[in-house]
C-alpha positions as CSV (number, residue, x, y, z in Angstrom):
1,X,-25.3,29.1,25.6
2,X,-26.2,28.2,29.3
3,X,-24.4,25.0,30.8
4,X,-27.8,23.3,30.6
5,X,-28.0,23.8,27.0
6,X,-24.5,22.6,25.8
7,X,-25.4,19.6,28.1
8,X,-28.5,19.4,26.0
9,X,-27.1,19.6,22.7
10,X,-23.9,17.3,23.9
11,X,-26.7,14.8,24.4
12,X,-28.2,15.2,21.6
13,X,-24.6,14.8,19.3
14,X,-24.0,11.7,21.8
15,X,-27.4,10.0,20.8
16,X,-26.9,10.5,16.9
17,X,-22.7,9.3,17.1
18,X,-24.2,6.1,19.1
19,X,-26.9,5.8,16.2
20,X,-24.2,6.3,13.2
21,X,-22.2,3.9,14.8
22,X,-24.8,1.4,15.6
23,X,-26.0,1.4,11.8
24,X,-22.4,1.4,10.3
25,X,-21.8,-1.7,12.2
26,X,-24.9,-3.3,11.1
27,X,-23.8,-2.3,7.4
28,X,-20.4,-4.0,8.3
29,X,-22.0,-7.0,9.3
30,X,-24.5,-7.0,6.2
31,X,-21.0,-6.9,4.1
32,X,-19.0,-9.3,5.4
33,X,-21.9,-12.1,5.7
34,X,-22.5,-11.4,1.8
35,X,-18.9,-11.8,1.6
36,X,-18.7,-15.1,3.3
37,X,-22.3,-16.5,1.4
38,X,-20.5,-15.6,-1.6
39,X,-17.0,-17.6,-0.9
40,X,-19.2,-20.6,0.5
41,X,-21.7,-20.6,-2.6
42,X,-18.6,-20.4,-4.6
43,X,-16.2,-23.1,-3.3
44,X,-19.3,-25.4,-3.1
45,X,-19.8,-24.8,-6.9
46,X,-16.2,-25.7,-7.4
47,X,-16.3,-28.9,-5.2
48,X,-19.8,-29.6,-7.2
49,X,-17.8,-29.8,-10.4
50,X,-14.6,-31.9,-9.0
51,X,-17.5,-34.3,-7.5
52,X,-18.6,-34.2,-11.3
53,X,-15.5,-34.4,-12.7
54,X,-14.5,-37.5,-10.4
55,X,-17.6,-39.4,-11.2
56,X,-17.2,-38.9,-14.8
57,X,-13.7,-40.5,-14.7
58,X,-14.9,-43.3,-11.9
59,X,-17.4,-44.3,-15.2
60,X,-15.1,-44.3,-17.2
61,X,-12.9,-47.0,-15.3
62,X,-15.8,-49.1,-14.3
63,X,-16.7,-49.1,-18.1
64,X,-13.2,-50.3,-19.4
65,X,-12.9,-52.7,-16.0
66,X,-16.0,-53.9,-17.3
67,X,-14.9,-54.3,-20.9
68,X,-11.6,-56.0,-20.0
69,X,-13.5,-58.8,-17.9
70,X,-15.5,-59.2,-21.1
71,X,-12.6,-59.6,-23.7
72,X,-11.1,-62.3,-20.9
């Protein structure tokens, strides 16, 4: 193998490592924004149900304020 061919193929293997590296970067990125959709999708589903779980109990003390000014 001449110098002008190992220069070649050390081109060549440079071009694909800078292609493998570029796409498992992308893939990284892919992951963790999934990941961080999922945490934000899912703490907003919790808060969702405190918010339902606080108006529920807000009702329910406007309903018995509302009963005690009516048995006054």
């Amino acid at each position: 193998m001449s110098s002008e061919q190992y220069w070649r193929y050390s081109m060549y293997l440079g071009d694909w490592l800078i292609l493998i590296i570029i796409v498992l970067l992308t893939l990284l990125g892919v992951f963790s924004f999934t990941l961080f959709m999922r945490r934000m999708v899912s703490r907003s589903a919790a808060s969702y149900s405190s918010d339902q779980e606080l108006h529920a109990k807000l009702d329910e003390i406007i309903r018995l304020l509302k009963k005690l000014e009516k048995d006054e």
